[in-house]
C-alpha positions as CSV (number, residue, x, y, z in Angstrom):
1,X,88.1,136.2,89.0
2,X,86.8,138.3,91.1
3,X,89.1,141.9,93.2
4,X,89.2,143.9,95.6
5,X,86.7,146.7,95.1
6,X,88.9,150.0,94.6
7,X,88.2,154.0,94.7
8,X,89.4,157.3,95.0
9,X,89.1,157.0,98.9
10,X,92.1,154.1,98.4
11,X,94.5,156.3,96.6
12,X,97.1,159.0,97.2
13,X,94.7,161.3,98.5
14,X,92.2,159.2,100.2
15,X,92.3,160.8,103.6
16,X,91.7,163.9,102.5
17,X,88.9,162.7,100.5
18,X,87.2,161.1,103.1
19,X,86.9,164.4,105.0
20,X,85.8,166.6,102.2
21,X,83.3,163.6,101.1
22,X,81.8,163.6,104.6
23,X,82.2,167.6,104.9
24,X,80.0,168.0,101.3
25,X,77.5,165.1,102.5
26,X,76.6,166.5,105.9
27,X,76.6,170.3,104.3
28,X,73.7,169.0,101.3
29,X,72.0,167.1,104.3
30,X,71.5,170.5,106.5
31,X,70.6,173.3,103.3
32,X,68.2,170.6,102.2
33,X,66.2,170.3,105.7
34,X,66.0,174.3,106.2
35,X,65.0,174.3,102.5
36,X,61.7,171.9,103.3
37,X,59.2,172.9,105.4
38,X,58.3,169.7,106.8
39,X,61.8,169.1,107.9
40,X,62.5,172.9,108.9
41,X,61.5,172.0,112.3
42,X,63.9,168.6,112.4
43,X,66.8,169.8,111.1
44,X,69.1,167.2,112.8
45,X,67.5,164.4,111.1
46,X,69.3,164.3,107.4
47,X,72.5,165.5,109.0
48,X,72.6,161.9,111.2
49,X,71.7,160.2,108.0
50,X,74.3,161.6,106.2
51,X,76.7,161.2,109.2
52,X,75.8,157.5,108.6
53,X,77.0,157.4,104.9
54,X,79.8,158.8,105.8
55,X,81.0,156.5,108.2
56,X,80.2,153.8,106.1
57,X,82.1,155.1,102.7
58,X,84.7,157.7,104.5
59,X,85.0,156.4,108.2
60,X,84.8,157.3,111.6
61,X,86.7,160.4,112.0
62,X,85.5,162.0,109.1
63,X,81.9,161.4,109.8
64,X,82.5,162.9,113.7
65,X,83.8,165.7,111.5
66,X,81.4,165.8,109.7
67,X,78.6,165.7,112.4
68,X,80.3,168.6,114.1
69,X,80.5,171.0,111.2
70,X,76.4,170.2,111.0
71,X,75.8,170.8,114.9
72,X,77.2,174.2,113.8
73,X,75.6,174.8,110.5
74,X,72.3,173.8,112.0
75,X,72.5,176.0,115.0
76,X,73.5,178.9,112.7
77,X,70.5,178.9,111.1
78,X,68.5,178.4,114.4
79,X,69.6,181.4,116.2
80,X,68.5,183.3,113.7
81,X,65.0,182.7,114.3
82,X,64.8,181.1,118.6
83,X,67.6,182.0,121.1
84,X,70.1,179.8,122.3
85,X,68.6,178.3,125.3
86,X,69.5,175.4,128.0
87,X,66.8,173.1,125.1
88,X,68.9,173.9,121.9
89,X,72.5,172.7,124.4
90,X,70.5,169.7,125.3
91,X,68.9,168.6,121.5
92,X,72.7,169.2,120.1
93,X,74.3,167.0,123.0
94,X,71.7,164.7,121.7
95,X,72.7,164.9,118.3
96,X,76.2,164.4,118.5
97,X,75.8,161.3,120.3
98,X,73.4,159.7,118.2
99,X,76.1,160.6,115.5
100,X,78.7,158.9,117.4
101,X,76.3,155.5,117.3
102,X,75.4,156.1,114.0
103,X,79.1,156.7,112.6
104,X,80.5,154.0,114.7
105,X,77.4,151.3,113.2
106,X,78.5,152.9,110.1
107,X,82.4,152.1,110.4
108,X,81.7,148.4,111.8
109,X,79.3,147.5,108.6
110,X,81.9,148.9,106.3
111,X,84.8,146.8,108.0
112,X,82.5,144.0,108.1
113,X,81.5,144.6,104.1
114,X,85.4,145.1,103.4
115,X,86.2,141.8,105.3
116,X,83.4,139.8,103.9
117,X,85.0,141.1,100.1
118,X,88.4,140.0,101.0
119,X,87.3,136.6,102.2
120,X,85.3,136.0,99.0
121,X,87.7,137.1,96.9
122,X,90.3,135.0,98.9
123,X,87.9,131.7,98.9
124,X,87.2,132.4,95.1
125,X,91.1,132.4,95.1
126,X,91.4,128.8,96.6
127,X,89.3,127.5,94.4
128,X,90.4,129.0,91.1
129,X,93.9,128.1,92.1
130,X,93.5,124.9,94.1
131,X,95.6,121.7,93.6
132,X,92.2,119.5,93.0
133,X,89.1,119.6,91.2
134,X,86.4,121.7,93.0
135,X,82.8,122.1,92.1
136,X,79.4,123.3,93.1
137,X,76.6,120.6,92.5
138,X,72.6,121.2,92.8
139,X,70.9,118.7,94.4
140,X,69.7,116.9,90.8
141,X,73.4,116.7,90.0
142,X,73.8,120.0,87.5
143,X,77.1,120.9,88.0
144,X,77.3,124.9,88.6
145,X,80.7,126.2,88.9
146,X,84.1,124.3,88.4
147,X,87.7,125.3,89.0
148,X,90.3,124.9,86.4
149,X,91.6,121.8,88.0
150,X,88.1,120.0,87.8
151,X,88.2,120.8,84.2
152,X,91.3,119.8,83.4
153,X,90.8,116.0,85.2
154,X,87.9,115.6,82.7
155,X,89.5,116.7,79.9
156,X,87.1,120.1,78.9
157,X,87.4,123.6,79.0
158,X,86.0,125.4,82.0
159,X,83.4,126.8,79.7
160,X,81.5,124.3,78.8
161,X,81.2,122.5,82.5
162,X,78.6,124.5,84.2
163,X,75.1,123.3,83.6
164,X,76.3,120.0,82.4
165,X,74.9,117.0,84.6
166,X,77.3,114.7,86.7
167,X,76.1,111.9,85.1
168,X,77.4,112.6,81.9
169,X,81.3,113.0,82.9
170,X,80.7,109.9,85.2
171,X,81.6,106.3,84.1
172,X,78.2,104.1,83.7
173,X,79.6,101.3,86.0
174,X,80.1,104.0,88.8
175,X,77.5,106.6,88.4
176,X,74.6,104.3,90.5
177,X,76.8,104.0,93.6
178,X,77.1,108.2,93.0
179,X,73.6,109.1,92.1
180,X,72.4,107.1,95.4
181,X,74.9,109.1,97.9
182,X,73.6,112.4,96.4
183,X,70.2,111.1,97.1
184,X,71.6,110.4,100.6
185,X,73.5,113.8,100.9
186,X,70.1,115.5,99.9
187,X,68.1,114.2,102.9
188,X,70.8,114.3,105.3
189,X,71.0,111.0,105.9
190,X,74.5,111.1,105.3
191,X,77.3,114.2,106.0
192,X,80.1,113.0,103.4
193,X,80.9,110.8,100.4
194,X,84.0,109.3,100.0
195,X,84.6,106.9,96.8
196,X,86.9,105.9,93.8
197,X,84.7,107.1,90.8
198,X,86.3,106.5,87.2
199,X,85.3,109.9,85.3
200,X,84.8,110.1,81.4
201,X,86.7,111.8,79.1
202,X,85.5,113.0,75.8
203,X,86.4,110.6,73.6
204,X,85.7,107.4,75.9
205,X,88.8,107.8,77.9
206,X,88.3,107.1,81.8
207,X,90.5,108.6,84.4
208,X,90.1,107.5,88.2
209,X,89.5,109.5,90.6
210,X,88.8,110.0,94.6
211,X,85.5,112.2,95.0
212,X,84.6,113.7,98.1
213,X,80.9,115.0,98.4
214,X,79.5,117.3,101.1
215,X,76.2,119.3,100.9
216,X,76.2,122.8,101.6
217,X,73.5,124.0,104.2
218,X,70.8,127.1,103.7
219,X,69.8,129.6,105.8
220,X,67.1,127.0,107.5
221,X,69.9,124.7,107.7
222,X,68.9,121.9,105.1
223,X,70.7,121.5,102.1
224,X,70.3,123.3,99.0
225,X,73.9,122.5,97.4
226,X,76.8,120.2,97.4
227,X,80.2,120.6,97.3
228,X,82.6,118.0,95.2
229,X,86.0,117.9,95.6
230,X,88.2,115.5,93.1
231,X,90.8,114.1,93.0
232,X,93.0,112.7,90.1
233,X,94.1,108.9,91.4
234,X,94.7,107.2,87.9
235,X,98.3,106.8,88.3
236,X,98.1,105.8,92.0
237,X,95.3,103.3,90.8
238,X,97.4,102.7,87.9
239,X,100.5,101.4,90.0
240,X,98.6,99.2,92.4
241,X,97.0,97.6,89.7
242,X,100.6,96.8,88.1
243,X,101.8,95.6,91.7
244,X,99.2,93.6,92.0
245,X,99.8,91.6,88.4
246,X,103.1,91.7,89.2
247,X,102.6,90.3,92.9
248,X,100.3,87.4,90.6
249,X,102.8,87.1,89.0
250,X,105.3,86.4,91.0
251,X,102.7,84.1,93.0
252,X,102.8,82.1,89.6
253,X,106.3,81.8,88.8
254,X,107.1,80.7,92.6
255,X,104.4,78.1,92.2
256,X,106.2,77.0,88.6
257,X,109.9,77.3,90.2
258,X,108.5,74.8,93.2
259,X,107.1,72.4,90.8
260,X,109.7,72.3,87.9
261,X,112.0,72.0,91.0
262,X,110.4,69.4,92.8
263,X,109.9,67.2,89.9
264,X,113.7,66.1,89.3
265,X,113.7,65.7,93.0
266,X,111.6,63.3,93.5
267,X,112.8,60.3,91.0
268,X,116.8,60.9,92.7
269,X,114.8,60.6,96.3
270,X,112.7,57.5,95.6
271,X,115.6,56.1,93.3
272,X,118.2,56.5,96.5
273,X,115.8,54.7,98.6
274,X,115.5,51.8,96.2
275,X,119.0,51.6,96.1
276,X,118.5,51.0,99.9
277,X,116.0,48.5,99.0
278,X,117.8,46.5,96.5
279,X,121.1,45.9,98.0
280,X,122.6,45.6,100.8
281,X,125.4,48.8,100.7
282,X,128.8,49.0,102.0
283,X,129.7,51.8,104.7
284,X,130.8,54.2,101.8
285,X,127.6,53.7,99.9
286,X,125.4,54.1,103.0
287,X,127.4,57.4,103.9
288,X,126.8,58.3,100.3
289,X,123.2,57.7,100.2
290,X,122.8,59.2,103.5
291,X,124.8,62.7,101.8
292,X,122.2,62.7,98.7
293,X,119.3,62.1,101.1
294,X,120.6,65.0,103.2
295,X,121.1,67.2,100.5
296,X,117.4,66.6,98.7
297,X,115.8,67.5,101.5
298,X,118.0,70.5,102.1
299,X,116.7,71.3,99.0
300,X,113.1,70.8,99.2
301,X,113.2,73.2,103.1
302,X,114.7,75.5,101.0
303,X,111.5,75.4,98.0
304,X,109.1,75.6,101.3
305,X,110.7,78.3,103.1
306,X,111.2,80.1,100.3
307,X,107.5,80.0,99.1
308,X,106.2,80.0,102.8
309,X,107.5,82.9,103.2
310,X,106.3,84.9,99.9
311,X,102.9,83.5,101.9
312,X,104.0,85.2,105.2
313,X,104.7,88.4,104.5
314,X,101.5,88.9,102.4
315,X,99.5,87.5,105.3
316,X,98.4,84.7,103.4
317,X,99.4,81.7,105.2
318,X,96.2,79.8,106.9
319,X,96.2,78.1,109.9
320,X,94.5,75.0,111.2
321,X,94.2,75.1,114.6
322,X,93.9,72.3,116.5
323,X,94.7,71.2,120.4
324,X,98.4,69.7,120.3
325,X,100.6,68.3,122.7
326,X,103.8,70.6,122.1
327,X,106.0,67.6,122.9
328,X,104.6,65.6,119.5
329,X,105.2,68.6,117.4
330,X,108.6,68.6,119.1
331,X,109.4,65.0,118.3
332,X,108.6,65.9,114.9
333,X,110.6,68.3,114.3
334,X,113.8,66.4,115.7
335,X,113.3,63.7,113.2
336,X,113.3,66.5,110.5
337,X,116.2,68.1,111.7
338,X,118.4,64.6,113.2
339,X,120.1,63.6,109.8
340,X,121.7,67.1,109.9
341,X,122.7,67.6,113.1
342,X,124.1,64.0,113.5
343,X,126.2,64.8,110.2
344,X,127.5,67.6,111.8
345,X,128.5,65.3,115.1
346,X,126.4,67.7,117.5
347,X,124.7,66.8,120.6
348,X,121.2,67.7,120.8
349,X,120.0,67.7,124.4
350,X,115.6,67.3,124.7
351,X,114.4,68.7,127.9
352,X,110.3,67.9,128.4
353,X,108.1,68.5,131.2
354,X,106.2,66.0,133.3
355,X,103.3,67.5,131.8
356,X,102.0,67.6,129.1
357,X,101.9,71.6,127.7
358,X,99.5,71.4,125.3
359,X,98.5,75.0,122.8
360,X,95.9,75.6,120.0
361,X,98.0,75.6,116.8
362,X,98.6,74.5,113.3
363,X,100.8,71.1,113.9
364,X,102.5,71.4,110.2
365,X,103.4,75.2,110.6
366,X,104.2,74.8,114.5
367,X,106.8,71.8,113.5
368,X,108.2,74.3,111.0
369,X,108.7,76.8,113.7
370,X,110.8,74.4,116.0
371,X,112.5,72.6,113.1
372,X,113.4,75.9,111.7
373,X,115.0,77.2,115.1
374,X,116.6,73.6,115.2
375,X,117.8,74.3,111.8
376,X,119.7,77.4,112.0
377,X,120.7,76.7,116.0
378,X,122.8,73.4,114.3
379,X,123.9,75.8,110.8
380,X,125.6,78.3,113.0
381,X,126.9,75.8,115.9
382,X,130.1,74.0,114.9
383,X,130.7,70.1,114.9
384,X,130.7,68.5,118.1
385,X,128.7,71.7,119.6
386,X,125.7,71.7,121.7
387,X,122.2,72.1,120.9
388,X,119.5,72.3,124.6
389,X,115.6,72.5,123.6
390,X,114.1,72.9,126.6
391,X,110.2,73.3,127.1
392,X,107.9,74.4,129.9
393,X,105.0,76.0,131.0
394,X,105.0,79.5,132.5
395,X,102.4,81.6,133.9
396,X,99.9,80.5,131.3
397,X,102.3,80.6,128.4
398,X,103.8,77.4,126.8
399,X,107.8,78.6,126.7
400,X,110.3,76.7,124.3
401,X,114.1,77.6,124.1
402,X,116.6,76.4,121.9
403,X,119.6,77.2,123.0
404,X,123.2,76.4,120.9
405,X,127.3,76.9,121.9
406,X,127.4,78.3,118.6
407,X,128.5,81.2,116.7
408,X,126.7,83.7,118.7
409,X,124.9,87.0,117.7
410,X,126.1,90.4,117.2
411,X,124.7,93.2,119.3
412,X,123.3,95.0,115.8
413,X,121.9,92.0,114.3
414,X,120.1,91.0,117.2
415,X,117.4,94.2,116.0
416,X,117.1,92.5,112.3
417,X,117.1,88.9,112.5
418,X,113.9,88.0,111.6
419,X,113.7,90.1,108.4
420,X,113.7,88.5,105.5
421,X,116.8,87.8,103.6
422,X,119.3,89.1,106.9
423,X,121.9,86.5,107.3
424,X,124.7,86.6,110.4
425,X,127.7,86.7,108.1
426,X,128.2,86.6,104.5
427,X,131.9,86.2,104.4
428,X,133.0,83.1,102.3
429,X,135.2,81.8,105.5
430,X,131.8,81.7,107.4
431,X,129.3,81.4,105.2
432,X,126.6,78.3,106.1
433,X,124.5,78.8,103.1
434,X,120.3,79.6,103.3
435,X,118.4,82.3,102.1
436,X,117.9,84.5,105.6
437,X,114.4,83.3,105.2
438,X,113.8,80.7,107.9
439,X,114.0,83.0,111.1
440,X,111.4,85.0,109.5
441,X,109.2,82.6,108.9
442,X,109.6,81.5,112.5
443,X,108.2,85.2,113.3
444,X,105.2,85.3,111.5
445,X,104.0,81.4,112.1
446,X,104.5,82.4,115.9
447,X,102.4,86.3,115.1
448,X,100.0,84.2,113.6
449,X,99.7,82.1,116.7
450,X,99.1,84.8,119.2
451,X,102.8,84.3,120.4
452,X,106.1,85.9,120.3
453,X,110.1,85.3,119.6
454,X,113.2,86.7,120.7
455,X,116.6,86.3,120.1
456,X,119.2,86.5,122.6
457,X,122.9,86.4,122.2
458,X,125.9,87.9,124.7
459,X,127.8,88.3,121.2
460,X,130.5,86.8,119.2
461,X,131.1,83.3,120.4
462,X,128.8,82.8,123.1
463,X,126.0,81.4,121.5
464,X,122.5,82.2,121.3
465,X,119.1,81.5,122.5
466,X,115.9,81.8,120.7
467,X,112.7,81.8,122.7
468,X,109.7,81.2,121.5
469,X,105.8,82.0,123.8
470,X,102.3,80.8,122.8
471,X,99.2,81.3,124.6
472,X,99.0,77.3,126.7
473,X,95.7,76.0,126.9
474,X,93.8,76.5,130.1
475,X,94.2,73.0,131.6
476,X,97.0,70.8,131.1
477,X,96.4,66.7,130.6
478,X,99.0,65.3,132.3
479,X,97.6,61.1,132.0
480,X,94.5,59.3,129.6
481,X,95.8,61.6,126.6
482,X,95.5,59.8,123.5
483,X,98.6,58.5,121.9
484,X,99.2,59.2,118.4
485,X,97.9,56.6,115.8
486,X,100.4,54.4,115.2
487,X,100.8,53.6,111.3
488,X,100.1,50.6,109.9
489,X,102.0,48.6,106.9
490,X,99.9,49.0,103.8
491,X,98.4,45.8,102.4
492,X,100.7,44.0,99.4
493,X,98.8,43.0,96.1
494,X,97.4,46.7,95.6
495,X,96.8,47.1,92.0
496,X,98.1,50.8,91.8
497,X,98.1,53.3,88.9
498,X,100.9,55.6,88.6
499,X,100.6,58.9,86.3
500,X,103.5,61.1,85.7
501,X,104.3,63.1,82.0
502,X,107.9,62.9,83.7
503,X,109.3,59.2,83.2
504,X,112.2,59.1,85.3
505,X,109.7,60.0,88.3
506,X,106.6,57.6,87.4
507,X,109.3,54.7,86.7
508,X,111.3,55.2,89.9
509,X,108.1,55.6,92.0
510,X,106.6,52.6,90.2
511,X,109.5,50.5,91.0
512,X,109.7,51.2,95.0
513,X,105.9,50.2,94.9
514,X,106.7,47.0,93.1
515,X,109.1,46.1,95.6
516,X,106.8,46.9,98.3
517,X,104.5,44.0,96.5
518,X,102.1,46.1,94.9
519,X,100.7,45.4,91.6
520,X,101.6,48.7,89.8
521,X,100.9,50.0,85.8
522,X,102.7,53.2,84.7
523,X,100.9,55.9,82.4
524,X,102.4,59.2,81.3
525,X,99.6,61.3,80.2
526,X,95.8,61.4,81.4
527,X,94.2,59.7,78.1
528,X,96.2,56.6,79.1
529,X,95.2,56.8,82.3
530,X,91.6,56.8,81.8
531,X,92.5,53.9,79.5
532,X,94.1,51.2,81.8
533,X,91.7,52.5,84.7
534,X,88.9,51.6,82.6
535,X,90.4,47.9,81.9
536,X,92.0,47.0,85.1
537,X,90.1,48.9,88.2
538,X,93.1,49.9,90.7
539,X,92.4,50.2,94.1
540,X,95.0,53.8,94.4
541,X,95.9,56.0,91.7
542,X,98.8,58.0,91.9
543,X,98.3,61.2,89.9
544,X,100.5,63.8,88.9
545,X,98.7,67.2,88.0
546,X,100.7,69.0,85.3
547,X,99.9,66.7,82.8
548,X,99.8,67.5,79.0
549,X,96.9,66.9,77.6
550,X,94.1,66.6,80.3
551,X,95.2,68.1,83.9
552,X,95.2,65.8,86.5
553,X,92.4,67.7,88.1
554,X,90.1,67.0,84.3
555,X,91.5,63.1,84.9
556,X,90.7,62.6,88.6
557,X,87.1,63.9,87.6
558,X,86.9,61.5,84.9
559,X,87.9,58.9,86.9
560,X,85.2,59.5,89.9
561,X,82.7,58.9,87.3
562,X,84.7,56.0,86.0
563,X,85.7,53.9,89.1
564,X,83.2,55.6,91.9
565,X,84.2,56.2,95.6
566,X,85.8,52.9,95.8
567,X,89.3,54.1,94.0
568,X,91.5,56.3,96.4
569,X,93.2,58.9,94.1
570,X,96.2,60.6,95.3
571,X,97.6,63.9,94.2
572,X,101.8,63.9,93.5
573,X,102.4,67.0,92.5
574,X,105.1,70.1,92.7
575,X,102.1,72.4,93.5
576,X,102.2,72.6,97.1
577,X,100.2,76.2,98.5
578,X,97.5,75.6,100.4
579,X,95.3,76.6,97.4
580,X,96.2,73.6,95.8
581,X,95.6,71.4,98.0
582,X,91.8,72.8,98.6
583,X,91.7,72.6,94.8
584,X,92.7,69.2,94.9
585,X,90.2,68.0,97.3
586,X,87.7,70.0,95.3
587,X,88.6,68.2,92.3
588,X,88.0,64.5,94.3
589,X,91.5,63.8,95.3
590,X,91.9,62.1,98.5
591,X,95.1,62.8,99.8
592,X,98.5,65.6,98.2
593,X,101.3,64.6,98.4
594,X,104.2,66.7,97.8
595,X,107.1,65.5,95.3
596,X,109.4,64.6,96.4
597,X,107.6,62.2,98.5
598,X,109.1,60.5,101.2
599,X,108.6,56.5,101.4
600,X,106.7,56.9,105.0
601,X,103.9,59.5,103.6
602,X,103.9,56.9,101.0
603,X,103.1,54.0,102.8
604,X,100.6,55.8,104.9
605,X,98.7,56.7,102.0
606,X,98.5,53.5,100.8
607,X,97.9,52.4,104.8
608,X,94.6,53.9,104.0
609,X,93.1,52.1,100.4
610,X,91.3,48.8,100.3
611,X,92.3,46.1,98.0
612,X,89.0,44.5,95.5
């Protein structure tokens, strides 16, 4: 690596080294111009020179020094032979001041040759010792000088680097995408590269890394170089690469939890109903039926929130907007949230405008939203307790409060309570069960909306009220809107095909439909299926789609082909993300439905099939 340059004018006795060294050059200068003729009568002119070296190897004061002690040697040997006259006063006047120029010309390129050392040698420094892999690159890619750190990414010695090409320590997959941004770099169509390039080790090994390429400029201002500068990112790269297969993952066992949970769900729903059905119960059994009911679809909020939200936070969750009448999505949500809050013996107090307030919004994700602030406004508010949901429109924004004589909110956790997982109070004499994960899922869906929530609380035992803002729509319809379609009974005498591997859901499911007067034939695997749809043509198909064997998506093709467009084919599955449903309809299913399915999605799906 290359030093400072060092000499005897830099040690102990430098200063009086200078002067002697200045003294001695000036003293050769003037015996050597009265020793040749044709300088006998220019006797100043070596002198100056040497007054120049001086300066530049001694310095300033010893080449003045020096110029003095020739004005006198000179004029020593000039009197000798011309008297001293008003001429020979002006020419040394002369002299001295072109050896003041000259020494002080002399001392700035010496400073500036010293300075110009130290920064090289401090540059050289940086790049030897630097924390990432620098490198000097021609303009055909020959690499020309590397640091340490460049070598040691690759895996070589800092030997046997320079003159190697770029291409060779760069991966094949990545070395196009390089090779075109030197090309670019070159021709100054570009003034930096930045890209993840995976390097080669010898051996075969590849290492990622960030590479940062910039050309250097020449005297005419085009480039005849290029910098690199590397860094080593194969751990970085390493770990996102492990959070992302764990994140799919995770996506994968959430979608296996919902559906292994959802499946014994959905034979104790549809069995409670047809217990409904069959008999006609006492009180006792109608409270108990009404408990189960309650507590399934506790059960199956809980599997949505808690896969919703997994969706949220990643920013996952699509929207389908759509112009809605708030109040609808409001009516909704009540008849979500009712059983509850009638089980708890609360009041819950509607308050609508004359208007309509309408909003662009996702109706599914928006009922969420209110039936999740219903939700947790009845969890924290005790029996007999008051719940106000009051909407209106305000300076272009559709306003919805929902406002409890509950619990309240503490000051603190007024900051936090739409993060995931914060709950009011964990203490077994309060606890109200959930996972903290409803509130945030309110935040997002509303984000996602263009809106905005806030909490608000006066503390401990003075309720709280949650807000909620979306953007309203520019006009509001307030007569001629169009009412909701109204279902319609589905038609008895439907020869339907139920398919379920698990036999406690396709027998219970099959039995409500028999009791509803359909015609219905039970298979629990897709190869049966195809079977009895090939003998007796149904007009709907029920299909489950973890089946062993075929998938339901391999059956519902199969049965296209079979039975045409005339056959309405209906997912009922535990896969419920929005990916599944587009893969469902991808795959020629009509409608998905959920497990557990309720008996009114049910009947509106089979609202919709023809009988042959």
């Amino acid at each position: 690596m290359p030093s400072h340059r060092t000499s005897l004018l830099d040690g102990r006795y430098g200063a009086a080294l200078s002067y002697a060294l200045a003294l001695v050059a000036v003293s050769i200068a003037v015996a050597i111009s009265f020793n040749l003729p044709w300088l006998r009568d220019r006797p100043y002119v070596l002198p100056v020179v040497a007054v120049a070296l001086s300066a530049w190897q001694a310095g300033f004061k010893p080449a003045m020094v020096a110029s003095l002690a020739g004005l006198v040697a000179v004029n020593v040997h000039l009197v000798r032979t011309q008297p001293w006259g008003l001429q020979q006063a002006a020419v040394a006047v002369f002299y001295m001041a072109v050896c003041a120029v000259v020494a002080y010309a002399g001392r700035a390129m010496a400073t500036s040759e010293r300075e110009a050392r130290r920064q090289t040698a401090r540059l050289h420094a940086m790049f030897g010792q630097a924390a990432v892999g620098m490198a000097y690159v021609t303009l055909d890619g020959q690499l020309v000088e590397v640091n340490q750190r460049f070598a040691d990414i690759l895996g070589r010695s800092l030997a046997e680097l320079p003159g190697a090409r770029l291409e060779t320590v760069t991966s094949p997959e990545d070395w196009p995408v390089v090779a075109a941004a030197i090309a670019d770099l070159s021709t100054a169509r570009h003034t930096e590269f930045l890209h993840d390039v995976r390097c080669v080790q010898p051996g075969g090994n590849t290492v990622w890394t960030h590479v940062a390429l910039a050309p250097l400029p020449s005297d005419d201002g085009e480039p005849d170089a290029l910098v690199a500068v590397v860094e080593d990112i194969h751990e970085r790269r390493s770990a996102e690469e492990a959070l992302k297969l764990a994140d799919r993952q995770k996506d994968d066992f959430l979608a296996l939890l919902s559906h292994e949970l959802r499946n014994p769900l959905a034979p104790i729903r549809t069995a409670v109903h047809l217990l409904r059905l069959r008999h006609a119960p006492d009180a006792d059994s109608q409270r108990l039926h009404a408990v189960i009911e309650r507590q399934v679809g506790h059960l199956v909020h809980l599997i949505d929130d808690l896969l919703d939200v997994s969706r949220a936070l990643r920013g996952r969750i699509e929207l389908r907007l759509e112009p809605l009448d708030l109040g609808e999505v409001i009516g909704a949500a009540v008849e979500t949230t009712r059983p509850l809050i009638d089980a708890r013996q609360q009041h819950l107090e509607v308050r609508l405008p004359a208007e309509t307030v309408r909003v662009d919004g996702d109706r599914v994700r928006l009922t969420q939203v209110v039936g999740n602030l219903l939700h947790n406004a009845s969890k924290f508010t005790d029996g007999g307790g008051t719940i106000t949901l009051n909407l209106r429109s305000d300076s272009g924004e559709a306003v919805l409060e929902v406002r409890d004589t509950g619990e309240g909110i503490d000051a603190g956790l007024l900051k936090t309570i739409f993060e995931p997982f914060v709950q009011a109070d964990r203490s077994l004499e309060r606890s109200q069960g959930g996972l903290g994960i409803g509130l945030t899922l309110v935040r997002r869906i509303v984000d996602l909306h263009g809106g905005r929530v806030v909490a608000e609380s006066a503390g401990r035992g003075h309720g709280a009220v949650f807000t909620m803002r979306l953007p309203a729509r520019s006009s509001f319809v307030t007569s001629g809107a169009a009412a909701p379609a109204k279902a319609t009974d589905p038609p008895s005498g439907l020869r339907v095909l139920v398919v379920d591997d698990n036999v406690d859901a396709a027998d219970s499911l099959a039995a409500l439909l028999r009791l509803g007067g359909q015609t219905v034939t039970v298979a629990y695997d897709g190869r049966t299926a195809l079977e009895h749809a090939s003998s007796e043509r149904p007009d709907v198909v029920l299909l489950d789609i973890g089946l062993p064997g075929m998938n339901g998506y391999e059956v519902a093709g199969a049965l296209r082909t079979l039975l045409g467009d005339g056959v309405l084919i209906a997912a009922v599955t535990g896969y419920g993300q929005d990916a599944d449903a587009r893969r469902a309809a991808e795959a020629g299913f009509d409608h998905h439905l959920i497990k557990p399915v309720d008996a009114g999605s049910l009947e509106r799906v089979l609202a919709t099939a023809t009988r042959k």
